[in-house]
DSSP file (Angstrom, degrees, kcal/mol; ACC not computed):
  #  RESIDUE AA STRUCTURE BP1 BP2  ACC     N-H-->O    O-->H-N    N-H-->O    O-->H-N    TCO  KAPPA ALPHA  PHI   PSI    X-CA   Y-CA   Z-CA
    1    1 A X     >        0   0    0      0, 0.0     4,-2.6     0, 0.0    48,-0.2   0.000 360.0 360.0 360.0 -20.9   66.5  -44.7  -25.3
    2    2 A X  H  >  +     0   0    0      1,-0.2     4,-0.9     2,-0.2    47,-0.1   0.638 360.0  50.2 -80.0  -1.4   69.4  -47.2  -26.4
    3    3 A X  H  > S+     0   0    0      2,-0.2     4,-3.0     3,-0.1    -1,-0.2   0.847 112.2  47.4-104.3 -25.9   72.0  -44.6  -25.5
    4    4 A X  H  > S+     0   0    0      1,-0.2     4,-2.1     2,-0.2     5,-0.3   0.977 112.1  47.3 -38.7 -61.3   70.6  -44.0  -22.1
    5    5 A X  H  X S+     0   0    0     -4,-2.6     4,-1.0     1,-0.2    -1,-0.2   0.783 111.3  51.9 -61.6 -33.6   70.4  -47.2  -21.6
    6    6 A X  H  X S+     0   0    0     -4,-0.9     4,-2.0     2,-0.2    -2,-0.2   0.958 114.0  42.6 -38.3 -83.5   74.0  -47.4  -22.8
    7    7 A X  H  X S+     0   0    0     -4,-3.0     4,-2.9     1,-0.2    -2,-0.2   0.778 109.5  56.3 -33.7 -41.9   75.4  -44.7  -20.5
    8    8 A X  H  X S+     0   0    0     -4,-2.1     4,-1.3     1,-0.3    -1,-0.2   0.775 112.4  41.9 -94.7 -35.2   73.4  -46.0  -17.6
    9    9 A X  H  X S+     0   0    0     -4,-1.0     4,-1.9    -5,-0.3    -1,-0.3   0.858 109.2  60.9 -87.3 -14.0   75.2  -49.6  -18.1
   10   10 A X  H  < S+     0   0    0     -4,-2.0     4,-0.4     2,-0.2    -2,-0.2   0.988 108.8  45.0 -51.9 -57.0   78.7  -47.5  -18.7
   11   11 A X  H  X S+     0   0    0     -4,-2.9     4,-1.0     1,-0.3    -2,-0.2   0.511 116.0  45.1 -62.3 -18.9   78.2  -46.1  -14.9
   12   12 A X  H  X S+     0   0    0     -4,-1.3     4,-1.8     2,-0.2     5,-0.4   0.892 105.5  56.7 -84.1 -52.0   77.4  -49.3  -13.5
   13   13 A X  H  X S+     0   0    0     -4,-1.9     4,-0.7     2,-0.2    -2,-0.2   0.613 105.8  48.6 -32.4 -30.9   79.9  -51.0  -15.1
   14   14 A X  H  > S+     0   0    0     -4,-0.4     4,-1.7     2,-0.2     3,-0.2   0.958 114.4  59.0-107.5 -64.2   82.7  -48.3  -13.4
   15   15 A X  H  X S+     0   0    0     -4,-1.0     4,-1.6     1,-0.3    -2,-0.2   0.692 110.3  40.7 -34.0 -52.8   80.3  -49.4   -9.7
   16   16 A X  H  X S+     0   0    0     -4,-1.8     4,-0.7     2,-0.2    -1,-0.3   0.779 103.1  56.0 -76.1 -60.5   81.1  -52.5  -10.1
   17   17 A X  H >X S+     0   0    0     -4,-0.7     4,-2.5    -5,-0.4     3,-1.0   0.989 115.7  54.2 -47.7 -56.4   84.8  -52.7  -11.2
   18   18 A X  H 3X S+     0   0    0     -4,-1.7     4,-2.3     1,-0.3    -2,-0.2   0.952 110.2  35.9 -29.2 -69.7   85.0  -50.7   -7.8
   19   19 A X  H 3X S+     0   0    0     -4,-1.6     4,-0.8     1,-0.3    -1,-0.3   0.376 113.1  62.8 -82.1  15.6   83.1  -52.9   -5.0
   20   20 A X  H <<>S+     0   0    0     -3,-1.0     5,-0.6    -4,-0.7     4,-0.5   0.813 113.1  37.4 -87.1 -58.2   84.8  -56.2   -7.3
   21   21 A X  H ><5S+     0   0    0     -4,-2.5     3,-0.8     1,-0.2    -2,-0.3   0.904 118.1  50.2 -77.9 -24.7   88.3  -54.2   -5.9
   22   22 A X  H 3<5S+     0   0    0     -4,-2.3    -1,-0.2     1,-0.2    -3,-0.2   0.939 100.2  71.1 -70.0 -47.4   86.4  -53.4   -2.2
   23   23 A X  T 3X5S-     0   0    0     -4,-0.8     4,-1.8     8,-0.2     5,-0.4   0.694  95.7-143.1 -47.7  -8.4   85.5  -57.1   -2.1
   24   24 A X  T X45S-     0   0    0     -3,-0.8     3,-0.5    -4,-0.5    -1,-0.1   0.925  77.7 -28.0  48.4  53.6   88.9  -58.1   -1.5
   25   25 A X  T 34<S-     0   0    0     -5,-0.6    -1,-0.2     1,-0.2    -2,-0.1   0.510 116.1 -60.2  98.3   0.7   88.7  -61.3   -3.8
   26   26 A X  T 34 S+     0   0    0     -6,-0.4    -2,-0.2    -5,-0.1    -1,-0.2   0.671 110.7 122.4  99.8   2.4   85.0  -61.7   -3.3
   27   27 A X    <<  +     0   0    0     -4,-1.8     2,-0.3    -3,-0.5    -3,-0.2   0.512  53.7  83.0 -91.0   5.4   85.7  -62.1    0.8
   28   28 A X     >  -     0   0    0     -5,-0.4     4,-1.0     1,-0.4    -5,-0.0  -0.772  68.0-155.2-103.0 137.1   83.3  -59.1    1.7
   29   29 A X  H >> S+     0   0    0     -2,-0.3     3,-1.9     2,-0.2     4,-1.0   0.917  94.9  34.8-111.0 -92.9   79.6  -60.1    1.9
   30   30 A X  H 3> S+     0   0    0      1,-0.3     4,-2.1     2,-0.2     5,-0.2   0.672 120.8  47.8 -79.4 -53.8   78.2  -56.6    1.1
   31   31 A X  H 3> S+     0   0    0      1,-0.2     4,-0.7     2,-0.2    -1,-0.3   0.905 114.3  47.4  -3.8 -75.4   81.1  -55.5   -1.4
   32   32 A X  H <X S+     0   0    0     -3,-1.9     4,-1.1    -4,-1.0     3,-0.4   0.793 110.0  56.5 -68.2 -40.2   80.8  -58.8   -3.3
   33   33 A X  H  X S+     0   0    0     -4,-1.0     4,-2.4     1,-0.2    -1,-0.2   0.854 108.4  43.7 -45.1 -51.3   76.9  -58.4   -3.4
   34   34 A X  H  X S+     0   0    0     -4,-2.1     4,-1.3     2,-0.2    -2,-0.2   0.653 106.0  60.8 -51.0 -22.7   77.0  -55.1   -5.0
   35   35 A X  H  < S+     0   0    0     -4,-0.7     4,-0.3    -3,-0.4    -2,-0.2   0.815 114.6  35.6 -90.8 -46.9   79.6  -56.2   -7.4
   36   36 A X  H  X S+     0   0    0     -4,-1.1     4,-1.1     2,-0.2     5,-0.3   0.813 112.0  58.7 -90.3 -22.9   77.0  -59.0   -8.7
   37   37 A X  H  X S+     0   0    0     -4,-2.4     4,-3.2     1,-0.2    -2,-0.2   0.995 116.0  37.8 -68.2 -55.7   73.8  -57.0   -8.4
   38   38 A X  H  X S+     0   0    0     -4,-1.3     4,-0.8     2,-0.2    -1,-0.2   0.285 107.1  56.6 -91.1  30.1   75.2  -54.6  -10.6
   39   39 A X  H  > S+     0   0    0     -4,-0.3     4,-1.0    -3,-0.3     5,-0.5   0.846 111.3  59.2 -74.0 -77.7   77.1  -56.6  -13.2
   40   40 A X  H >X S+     0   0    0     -4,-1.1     4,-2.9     1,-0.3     3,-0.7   0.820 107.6  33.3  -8.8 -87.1   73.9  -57.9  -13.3
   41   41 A X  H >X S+     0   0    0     -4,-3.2     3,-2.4    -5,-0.3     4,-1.6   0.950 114.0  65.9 -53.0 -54.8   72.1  -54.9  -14.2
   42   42 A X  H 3< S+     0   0    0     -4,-0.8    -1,-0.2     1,-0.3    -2,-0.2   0.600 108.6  41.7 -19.4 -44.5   75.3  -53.7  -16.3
   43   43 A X  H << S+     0   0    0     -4,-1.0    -1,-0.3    -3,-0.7     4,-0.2   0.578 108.7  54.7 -85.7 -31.3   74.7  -56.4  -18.5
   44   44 A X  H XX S+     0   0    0     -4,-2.9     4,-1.8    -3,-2.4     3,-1.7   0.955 110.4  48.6 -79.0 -78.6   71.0  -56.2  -18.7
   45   45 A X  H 3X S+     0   0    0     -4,-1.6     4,-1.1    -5,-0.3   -36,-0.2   0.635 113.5  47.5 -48.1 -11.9   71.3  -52.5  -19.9
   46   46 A X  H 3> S+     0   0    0     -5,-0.3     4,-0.9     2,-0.2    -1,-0.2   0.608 106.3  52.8 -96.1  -0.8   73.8  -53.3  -22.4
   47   47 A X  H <4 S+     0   0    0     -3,-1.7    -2,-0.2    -4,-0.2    -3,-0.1   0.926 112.5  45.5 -67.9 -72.6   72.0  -56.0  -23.5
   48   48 A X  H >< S+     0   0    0     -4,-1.8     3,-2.5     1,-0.2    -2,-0.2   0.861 110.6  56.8 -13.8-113.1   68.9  -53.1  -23.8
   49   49 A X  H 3X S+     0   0    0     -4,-1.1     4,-2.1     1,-0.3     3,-0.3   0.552 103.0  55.3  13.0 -61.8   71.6  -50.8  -25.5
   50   50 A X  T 3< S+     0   0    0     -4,-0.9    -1,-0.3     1,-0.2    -2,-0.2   0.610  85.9  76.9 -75.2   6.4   72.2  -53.7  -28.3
   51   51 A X  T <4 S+     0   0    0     -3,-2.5    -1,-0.2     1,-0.2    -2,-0.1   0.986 121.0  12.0 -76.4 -48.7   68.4  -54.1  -29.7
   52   52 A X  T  4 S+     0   0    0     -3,-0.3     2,-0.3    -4,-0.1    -2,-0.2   0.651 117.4  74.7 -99.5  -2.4   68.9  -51.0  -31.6
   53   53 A X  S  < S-     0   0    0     -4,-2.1    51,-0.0     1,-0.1   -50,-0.0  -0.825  87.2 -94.1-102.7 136.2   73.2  -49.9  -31.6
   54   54 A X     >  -     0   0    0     -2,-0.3     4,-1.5     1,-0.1    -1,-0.1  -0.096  34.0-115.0 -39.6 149.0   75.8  -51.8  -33.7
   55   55 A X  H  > S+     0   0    0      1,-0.2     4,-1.8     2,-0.2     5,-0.3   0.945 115.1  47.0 -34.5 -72.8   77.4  -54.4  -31.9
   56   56 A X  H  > S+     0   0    0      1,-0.2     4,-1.2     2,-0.2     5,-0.2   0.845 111.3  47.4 -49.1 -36.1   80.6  -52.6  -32.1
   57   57 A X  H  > S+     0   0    0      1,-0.2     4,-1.2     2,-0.2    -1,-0.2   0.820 111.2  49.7 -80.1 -33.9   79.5  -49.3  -31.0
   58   58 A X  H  < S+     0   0    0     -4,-1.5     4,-0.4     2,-0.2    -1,-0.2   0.553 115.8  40.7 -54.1 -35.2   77.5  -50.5  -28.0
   59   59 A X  H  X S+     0   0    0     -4,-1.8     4,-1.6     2,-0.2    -2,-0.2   0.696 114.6  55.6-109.8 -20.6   80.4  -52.8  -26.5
   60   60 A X  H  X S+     0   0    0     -4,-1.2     4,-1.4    -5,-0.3     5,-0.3   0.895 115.4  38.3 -83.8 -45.3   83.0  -49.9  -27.4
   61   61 A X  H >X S+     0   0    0     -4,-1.2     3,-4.4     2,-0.2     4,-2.5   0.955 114.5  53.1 -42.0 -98.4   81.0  -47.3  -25.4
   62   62 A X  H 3> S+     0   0    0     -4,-0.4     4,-1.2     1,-0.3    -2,-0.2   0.538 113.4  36.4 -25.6 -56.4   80.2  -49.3  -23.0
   63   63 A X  H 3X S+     0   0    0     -4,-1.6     4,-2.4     2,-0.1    -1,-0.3   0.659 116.3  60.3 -54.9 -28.0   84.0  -50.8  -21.9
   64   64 A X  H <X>S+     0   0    0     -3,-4.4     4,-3.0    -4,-1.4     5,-0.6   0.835 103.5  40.9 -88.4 -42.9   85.2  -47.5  -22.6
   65   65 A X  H  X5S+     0   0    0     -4,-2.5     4,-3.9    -5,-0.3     3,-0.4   0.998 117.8  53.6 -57.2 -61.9   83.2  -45.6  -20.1
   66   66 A X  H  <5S+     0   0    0     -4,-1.2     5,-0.7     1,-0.3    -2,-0.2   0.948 113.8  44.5 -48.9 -56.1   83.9  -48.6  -17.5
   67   67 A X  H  X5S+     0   0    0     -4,-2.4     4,-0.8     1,-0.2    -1,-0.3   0.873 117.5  33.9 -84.5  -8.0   87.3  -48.3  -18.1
   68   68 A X  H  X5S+     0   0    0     -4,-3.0     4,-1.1    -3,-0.4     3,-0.6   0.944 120.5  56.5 -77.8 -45.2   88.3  -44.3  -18.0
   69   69 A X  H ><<S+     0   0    0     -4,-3.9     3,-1.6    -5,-0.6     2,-1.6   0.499 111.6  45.5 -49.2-111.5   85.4  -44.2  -15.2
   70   70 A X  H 3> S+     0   0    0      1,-0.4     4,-2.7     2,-0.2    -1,-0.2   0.448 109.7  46.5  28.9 -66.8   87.7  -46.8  -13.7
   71   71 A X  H 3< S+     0   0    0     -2,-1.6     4,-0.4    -4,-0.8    -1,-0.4   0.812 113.8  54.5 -79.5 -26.4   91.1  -45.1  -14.1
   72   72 A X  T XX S+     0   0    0     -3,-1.6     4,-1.8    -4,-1.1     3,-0.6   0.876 108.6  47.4 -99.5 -57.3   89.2  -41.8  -12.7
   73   73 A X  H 3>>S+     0   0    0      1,-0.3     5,-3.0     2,-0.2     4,-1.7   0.836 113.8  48.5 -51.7 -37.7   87.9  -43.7   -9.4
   74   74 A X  H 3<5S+     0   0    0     -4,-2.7     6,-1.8    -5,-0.2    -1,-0.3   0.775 111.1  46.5 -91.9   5.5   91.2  -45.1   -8.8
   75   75 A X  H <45S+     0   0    0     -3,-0.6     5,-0.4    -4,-0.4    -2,-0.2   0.928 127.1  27.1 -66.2 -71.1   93.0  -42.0   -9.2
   76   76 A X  H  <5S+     0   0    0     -4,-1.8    -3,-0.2     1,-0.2    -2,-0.1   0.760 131.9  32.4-104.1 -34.2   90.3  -39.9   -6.8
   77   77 A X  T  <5S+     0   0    0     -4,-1.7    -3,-0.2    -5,-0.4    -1,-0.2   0.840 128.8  31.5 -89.9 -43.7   89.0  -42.6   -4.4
   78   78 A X  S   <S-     0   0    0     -5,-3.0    -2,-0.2     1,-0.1    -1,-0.2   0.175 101.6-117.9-107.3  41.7   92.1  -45.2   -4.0
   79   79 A X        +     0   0    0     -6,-0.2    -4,-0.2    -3,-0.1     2,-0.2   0.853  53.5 176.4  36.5  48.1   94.9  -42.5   -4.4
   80   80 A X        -     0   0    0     -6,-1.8    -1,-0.1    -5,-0.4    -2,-0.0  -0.532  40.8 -79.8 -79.5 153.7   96.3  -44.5   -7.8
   81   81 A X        -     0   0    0     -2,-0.2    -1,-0.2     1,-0.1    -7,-0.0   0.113  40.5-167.1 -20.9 140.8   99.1  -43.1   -9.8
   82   82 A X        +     0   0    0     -3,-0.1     2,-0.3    -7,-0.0    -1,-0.1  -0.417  25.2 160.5-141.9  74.1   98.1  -40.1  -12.4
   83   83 A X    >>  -     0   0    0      1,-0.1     3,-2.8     4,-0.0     4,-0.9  -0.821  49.5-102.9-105.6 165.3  101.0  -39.8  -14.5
   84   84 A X  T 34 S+     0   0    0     -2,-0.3     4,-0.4     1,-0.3    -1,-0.1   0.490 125.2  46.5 -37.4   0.0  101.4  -38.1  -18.4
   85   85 A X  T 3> S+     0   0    0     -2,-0.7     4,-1.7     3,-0.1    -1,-0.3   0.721 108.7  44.3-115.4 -35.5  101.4  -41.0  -19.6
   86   86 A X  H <> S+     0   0    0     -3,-2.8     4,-1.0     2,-0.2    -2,-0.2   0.874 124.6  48.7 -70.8 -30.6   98.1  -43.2  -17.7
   87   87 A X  H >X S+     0   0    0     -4,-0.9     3,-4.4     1,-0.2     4,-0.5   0.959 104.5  50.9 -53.1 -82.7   96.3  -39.5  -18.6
   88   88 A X  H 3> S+     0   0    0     -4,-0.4     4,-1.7     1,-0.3    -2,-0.2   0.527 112.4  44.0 -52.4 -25.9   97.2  -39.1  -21.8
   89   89 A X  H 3< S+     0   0    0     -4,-1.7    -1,-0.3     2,-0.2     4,-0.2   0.729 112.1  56.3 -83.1 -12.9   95.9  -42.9  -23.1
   90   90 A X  H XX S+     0   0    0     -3,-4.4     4,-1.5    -4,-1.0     3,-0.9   0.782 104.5  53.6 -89.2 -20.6   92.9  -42.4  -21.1
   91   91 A X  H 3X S+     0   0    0     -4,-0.5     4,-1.4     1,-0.3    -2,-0.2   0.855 113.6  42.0 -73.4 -46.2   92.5  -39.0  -23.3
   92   92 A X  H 3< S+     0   0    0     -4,-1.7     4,-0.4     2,-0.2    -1,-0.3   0.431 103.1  60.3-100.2  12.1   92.6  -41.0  -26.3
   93   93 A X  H <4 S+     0   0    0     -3,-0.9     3,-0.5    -4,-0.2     4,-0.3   0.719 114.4  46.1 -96.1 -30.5   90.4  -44.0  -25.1
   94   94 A X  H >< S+     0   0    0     -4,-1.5     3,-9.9     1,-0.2     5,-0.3   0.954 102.7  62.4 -30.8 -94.6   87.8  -40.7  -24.9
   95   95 A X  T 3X S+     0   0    0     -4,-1.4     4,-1.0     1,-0.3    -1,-0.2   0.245 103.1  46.4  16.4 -71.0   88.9  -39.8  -28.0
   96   96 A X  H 3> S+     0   0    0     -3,-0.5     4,-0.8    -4,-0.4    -1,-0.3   0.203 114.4  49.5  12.2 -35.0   87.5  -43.2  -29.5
   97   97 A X  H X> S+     0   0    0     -3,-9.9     3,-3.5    -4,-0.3     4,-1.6   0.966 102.6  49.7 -78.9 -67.7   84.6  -42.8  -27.9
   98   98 A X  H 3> S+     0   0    0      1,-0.3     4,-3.2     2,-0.2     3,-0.4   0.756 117.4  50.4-107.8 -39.4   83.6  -39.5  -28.6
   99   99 A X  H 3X S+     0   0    0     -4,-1.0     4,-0.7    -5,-0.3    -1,-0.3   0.776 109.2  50.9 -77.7 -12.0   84.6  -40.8  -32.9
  100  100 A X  H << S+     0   0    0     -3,-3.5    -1,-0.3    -4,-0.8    -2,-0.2   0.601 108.7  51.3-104.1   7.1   82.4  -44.1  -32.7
  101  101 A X  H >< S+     0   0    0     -4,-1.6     3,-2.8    -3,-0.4    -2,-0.2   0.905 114.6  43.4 -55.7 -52.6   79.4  -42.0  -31.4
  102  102 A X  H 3< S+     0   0    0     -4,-3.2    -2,-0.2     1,-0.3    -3,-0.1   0.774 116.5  45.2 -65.2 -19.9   79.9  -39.7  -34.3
  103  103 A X  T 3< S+     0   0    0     -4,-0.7     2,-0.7   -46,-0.0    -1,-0.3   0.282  92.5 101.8-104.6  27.1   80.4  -42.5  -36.7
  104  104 A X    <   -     0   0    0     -3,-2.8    -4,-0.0     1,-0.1    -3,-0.0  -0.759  62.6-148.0-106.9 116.6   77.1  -44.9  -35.3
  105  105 A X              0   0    0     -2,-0.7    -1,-0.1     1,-0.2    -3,-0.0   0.854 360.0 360.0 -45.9 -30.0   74.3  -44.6  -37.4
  106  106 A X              0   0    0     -5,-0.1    -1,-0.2  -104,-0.0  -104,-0.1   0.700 360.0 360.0 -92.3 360.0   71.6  -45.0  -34.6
């Protein structure tokens, strides 16, 4: 359940980084609400995530999802840059992921 829980706080995490840039600074009521409702939960599920995952493995996941999801939203939603070079580090922060799943004991 702790990798569910894991994922589930990756995907919020990438929600949230969004309506934080839709808030314009926190000046958007319904933006800025979302932003805290699910930090909130984000935090709470990684929280979940840490009773049984390493420290490391949990918080590495867990940023790492937020930030390619991130880099993927602003790419497809806010028409951000995608050049070889913004790709290619987001391929190896995968990359990173995909080797401290494989190396986590839980």
């Amino acid at each position: 359940m702790a990798w569910v829980y894991l994922i589930i706080a990756g995907v919020l995490e990438i929600i949230w980084a969004f309506a934080m840039k839709m808030s314009d600074g926190f000046s958007k009521p319904i933006p800025s609400v979302v932003t805290i409702v699910t930090m909130i939960a984000s935090f709470t599920l990684l929280s979940l995530s840490m009773k049984s995952l390493p420290l490391g493995t949990a918080y590495t996941i867990w940023t790492g999802i937020g930030a390619v999801g991130a880099f993927l939203v602003g790419i497809m939603v806010l028409g951000e840059q995608a050049n070889a070079m913004r790709i290619a580090a987001a391929v190896l922060i995968v990359g990173g992921l995909v080797m401290m799943k494989l190396s986590s004991p839980a």
